[in-house]
C-alpha positions as CSV (number, residue, x, y, z in Angstrom):
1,X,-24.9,-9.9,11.9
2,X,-25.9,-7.3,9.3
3,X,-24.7,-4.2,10.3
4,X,-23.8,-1.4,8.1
5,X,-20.1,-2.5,8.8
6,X,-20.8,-6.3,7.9
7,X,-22.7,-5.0,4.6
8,X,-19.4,-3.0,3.7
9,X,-17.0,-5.8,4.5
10,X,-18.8,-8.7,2.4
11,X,-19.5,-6.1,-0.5
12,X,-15.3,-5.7,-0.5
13,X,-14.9,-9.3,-0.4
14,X,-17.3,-10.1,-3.6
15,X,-14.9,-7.5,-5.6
16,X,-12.2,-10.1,-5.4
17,X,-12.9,-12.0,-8.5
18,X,-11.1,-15.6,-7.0
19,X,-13.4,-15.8,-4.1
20,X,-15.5,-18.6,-5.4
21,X,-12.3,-20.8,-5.5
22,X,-12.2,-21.0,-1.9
23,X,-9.0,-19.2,-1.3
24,X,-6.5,-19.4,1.5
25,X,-6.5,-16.1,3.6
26,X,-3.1,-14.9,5.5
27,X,-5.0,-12.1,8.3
28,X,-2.4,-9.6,9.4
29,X,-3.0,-8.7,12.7
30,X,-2.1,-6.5,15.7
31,X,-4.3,-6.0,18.7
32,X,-5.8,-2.8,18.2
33,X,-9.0,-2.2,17.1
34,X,-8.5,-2.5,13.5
35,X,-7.3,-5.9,13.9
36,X,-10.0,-7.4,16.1
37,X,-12.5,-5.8,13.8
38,X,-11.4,-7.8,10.9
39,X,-11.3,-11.2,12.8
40,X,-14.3,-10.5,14.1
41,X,-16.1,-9.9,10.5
42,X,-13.8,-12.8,9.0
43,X,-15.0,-15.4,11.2
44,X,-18.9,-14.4,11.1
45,X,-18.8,-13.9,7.5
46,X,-17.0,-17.5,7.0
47,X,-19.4,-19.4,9.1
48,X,-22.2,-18.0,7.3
49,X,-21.2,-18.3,3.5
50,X,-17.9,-20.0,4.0
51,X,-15.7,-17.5,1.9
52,X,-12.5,-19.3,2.9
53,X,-11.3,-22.7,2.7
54,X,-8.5,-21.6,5.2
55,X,-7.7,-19.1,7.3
56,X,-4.7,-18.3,9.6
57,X,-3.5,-15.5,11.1
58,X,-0.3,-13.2,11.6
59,X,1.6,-11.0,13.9
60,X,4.4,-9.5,13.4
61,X,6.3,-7.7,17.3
62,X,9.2,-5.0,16.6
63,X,9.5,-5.3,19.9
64,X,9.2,-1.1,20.5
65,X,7.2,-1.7,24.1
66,X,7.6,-3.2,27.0
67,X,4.5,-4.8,27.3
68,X,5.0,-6.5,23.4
69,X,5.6,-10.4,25.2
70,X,2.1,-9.9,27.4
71,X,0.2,-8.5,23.9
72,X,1.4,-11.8,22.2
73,X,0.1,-13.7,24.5
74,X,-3.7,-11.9,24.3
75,X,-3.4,-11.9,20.8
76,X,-3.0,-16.5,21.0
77,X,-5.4,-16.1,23.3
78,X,-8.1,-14.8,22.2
79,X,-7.3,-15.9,18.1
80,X,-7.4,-19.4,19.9
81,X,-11.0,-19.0,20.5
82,X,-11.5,-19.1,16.7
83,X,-9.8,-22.6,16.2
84,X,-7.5,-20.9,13.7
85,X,-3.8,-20.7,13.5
86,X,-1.3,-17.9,14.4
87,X,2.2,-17.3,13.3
88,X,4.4,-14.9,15.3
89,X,7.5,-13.3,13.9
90,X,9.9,-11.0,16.1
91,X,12.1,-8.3,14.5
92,X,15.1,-7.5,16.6
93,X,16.2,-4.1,15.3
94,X,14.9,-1.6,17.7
95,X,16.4,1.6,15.8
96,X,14.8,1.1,12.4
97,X,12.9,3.9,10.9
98,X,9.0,3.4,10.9
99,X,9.1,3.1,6.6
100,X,11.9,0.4,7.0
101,X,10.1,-1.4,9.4
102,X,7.0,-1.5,6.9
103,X,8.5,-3.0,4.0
104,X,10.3,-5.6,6.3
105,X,6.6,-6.6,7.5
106,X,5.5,-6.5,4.2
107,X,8.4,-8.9,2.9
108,X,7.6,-11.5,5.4
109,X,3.7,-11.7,4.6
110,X,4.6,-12.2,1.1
111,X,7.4,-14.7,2.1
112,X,4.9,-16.2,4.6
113,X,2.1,-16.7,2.1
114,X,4.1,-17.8,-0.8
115,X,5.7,-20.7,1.5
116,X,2.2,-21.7,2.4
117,X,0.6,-20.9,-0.4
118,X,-2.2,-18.3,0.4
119,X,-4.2,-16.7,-2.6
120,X,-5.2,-13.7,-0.1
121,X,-2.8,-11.2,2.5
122,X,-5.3,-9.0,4.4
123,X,-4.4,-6.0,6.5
124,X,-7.0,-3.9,8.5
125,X,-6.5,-0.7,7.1
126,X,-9.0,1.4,7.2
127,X,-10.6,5.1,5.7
128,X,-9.0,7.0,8.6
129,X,-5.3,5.3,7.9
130,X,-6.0,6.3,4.4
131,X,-6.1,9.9,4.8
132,X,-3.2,9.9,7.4
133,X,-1.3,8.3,5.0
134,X,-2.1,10.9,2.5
135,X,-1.0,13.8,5.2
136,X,2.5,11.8,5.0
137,X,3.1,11.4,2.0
138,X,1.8,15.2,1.1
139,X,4.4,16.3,3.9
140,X,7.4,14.0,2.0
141,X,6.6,15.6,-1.4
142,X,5.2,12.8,-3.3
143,X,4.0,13.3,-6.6
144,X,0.0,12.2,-7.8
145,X,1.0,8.7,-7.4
146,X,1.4,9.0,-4.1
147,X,-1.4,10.6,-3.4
148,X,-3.9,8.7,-5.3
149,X,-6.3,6.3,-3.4
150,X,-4.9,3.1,-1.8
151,X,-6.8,0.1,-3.6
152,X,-9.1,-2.2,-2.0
153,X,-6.9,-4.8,-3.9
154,X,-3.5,-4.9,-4.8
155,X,-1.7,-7.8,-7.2
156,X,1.2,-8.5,-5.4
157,X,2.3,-11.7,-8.1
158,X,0.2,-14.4,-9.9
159,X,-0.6,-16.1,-6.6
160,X,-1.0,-13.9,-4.1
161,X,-3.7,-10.3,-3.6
162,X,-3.1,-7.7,-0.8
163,X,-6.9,-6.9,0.2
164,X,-8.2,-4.3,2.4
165,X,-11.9,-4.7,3.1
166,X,-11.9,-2.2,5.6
167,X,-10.8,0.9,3.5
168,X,-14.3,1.9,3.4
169,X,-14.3,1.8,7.1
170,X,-13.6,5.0,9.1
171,X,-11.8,4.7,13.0
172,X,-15.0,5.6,14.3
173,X,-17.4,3.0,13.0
174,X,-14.9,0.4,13.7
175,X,-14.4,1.4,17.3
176,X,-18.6,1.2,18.3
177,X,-18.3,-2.3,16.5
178,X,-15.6,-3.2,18.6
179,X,-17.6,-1.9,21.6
180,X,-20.6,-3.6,20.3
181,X,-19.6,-7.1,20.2
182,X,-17.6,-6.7,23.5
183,X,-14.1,-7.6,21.4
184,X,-11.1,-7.1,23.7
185,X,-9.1,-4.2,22.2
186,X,-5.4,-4.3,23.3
187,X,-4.3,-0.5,24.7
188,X,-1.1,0.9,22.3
189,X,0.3,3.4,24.1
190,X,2.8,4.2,21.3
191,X,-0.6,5.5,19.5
192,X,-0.5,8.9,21.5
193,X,3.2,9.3,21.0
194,X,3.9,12.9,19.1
195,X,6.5,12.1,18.2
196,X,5.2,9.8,15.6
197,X,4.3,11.8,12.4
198,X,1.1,9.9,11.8
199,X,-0.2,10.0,15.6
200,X,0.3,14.0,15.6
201,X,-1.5,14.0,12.1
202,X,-4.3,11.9,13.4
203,X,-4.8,13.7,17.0
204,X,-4.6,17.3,15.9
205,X,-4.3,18.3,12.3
206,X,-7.4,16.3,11.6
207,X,-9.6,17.3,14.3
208,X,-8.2,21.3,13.9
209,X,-9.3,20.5,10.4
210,X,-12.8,19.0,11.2
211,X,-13.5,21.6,13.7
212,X,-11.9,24.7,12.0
213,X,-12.4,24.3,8.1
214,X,-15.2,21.4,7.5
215,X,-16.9,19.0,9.3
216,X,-16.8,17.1,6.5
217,X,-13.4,17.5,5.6
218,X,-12.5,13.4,6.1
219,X,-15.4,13.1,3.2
220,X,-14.1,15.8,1.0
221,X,-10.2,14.4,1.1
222,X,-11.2,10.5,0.4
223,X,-13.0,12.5,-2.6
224,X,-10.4,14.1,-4.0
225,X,-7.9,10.9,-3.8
226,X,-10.4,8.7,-5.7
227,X,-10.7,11.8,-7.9
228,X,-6.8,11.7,-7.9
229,X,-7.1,7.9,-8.3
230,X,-8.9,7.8,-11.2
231,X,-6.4,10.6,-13.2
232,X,-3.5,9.1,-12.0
233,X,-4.6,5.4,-13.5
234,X,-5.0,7.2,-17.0
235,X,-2.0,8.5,-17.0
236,X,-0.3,5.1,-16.0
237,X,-2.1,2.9,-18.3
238,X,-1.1,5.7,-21.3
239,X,2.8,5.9,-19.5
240,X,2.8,1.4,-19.8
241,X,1.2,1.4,-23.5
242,X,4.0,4.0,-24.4
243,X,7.0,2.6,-22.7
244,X,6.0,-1.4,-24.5
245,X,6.0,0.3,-28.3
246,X,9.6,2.4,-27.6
247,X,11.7,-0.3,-25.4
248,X,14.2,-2.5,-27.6
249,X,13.3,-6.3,-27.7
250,X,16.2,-7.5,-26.9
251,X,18.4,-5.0,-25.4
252,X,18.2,-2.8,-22.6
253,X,17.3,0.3,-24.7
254,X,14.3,2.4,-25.7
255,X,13.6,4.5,-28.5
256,X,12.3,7.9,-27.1
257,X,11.2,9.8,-30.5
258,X,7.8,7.8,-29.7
259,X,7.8,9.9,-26.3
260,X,9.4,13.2,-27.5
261,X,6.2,15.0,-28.4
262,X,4.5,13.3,-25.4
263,X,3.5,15.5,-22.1
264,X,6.5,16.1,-19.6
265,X,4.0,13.7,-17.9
266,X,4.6,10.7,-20.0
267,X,7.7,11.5,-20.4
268,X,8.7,11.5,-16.4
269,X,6.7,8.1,-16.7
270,X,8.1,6.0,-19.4
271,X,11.5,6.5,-18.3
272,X,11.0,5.9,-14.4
273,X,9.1,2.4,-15.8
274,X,12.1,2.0,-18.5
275,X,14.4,2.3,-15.1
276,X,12.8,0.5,-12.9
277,X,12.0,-2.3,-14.7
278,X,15.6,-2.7,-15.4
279,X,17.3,-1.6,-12.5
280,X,14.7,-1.3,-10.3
281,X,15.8,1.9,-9.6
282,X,13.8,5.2,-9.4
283,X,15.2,8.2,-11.1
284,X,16.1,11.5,-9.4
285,X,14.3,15.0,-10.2
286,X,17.6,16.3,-11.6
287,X,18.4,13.5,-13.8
288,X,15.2,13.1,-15.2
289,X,14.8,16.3,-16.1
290,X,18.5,16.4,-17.8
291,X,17.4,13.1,-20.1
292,X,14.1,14.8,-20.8
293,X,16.0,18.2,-21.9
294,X,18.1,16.2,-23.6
295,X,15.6,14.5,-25.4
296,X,13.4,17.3,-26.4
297,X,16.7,18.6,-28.4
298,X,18.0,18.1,-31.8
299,X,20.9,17.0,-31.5
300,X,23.0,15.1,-34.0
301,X,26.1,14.1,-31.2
302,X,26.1,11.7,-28.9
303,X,25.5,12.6,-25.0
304,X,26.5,10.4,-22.0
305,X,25.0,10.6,-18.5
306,X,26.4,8.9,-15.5
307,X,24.5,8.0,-12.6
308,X,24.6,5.5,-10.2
309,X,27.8,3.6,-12.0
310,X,24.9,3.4,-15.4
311,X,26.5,5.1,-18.5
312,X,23.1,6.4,-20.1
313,X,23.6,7.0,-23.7
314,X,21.4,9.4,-25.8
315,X,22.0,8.7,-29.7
316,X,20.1,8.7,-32.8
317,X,16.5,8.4,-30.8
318,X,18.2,6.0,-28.7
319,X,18.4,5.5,-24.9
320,X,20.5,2.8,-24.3
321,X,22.6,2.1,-21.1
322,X,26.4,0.7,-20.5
């Protein structure tokens, strides 16, 4: 198979620098699309240059449908055509928010890996979920960071990597592969439900966009992330090079008259790493914004902040917290 869609998918999987270990892959699947793309394009690719010394997928039902017991079965089905193993988890809670219900999924693949030991998680995300992603997140408010491209690779801890090697890929390419080699999508009807943020977003706004503003406006927003990707990553690597020459060795304090001169940039930066790391807890806009006035003073007395039962102390170029 060397199709345009192959091509993109082994390029993706030569960035990962551990691939010539023979690696153990955990394949997150549903039954869309998406899902059967990538087993499709994992098991063609491993016969041919045998990337993986073991693969196994998994599917994780929040039982939102009706029809969730009769996809579980299609989905052992048709994975047992590959002579590969699947692992089903079921999640009970039927009220859960859609961003709860993602780190929950995300929790067990890491658990799931760790227990058995997989160097590689792989989701099918693709170009299209990208830029719906980046409508949400614009909605919510986020700041550059959450904005900025989603890597093709993530380090999620000194075993494991979260790899996307369809992120390249838009919706449409991957359907007319999934038509071309006659791979048995599963129907989600949830996927036209409105009331899902991310089904309105990709039903209307992007097609009112394509059709109204740009045909090319997919193009011209995966430009501007990696654009946005890029800046973002500069400012990070300065924020971590900042935040390891002001913390205190061995207490938990930081000296901020090495980020006092710094851009409000930085600034926001070094303390929502000092925090997190610590408490791993994000800081507020307001309280942020009173530690950097505060900072930015000259002031000889000492100044106390409280938040979230943390006494944050400001003395003498010091941060340090009770």
């Amino acid at each position: 198979m060397h199709t345009s869609i192959h091509q993109k998918f082994v390029k993706a999987l030569k960035y990962y620098t551990n691939l010539n270990k023979k690696s153990s892959i955990l394949i997150a699947i549903s039954g869309g699309q998406d899902s059967l793309c990538l087993i499709q394009l994992v098991e063609t690719s491993n016969i041919i240059e045998k990337y993986f010394k073991d693969i196994e997928y998994i599917y994780i039902d929040h039982q939102w449908r009706f029809d969730s017991k009769k996809q579980i079965k299609h989905l052992i089905n048709y994975i047992n055509t590959t002579k590969h193993k699947i692992s089903i988890y079921q999640i009970n809670y039927n009220n859960m928010s859609e961003l709860i219900a993602r780190r929950i999924r995300y929790q067990i693949l890491i658990k799931h890996a760790k227990i058995h030991q997989q160097q590689i998680i792989c989701t099918g995300h693709n170009k299209t979920d990208h830029l719906e992603t980046f409508f949400v997140n614009l909605i919510r408010g986020t700041g550059l960071e959450g904005l900025s491209s989603i890597p093709l690779i993530r380090k999620i801890n000194k075993q494991t990597h979260l790899l996307r090697p369809l992120i390249e890929i838009n919706r449409a390419d991957i359907l007319w592969f999934c038509r071309k080699c006659n791979l048995p999508i599963w129907s989600d009807k949830t996927n036209f439900n409105y009331k899902n943020y991310r089904n309105r977003i990709r039903h209307e706004i992007l097609p009112y966009l394509k059709q109204y503003f740009s045909p090319q406006i997919e193009k011209n927003i995966s430009n501007f992330l990696d654009l946005s990707s890029l800046e973002n990553e500069y400012i990070k690597q300065n924020a971590i090079k900042l935040y390891i020459i002001s913390r205190d060795r061995n207490y938990i304090a930081m000296n901020y008259k090495f980020i006092k001169n710094q851009h409000i940039a930085l600034q926001k930066r070094v303390l929502q790493i000092f925090f997190y790391y610590h408490f791993n807890k994000f800081l507020n806009k307001k309280i942020i914004y009173e530690i950097i006035e505060n900072i930015n003073k000259d002031h000889i007395s000492k100044i106390v902040i409280i938040w979230h039962n943390l006494y944050i102390n400001m003395y003498k170029n010091w941060i340090y917290i009770k």
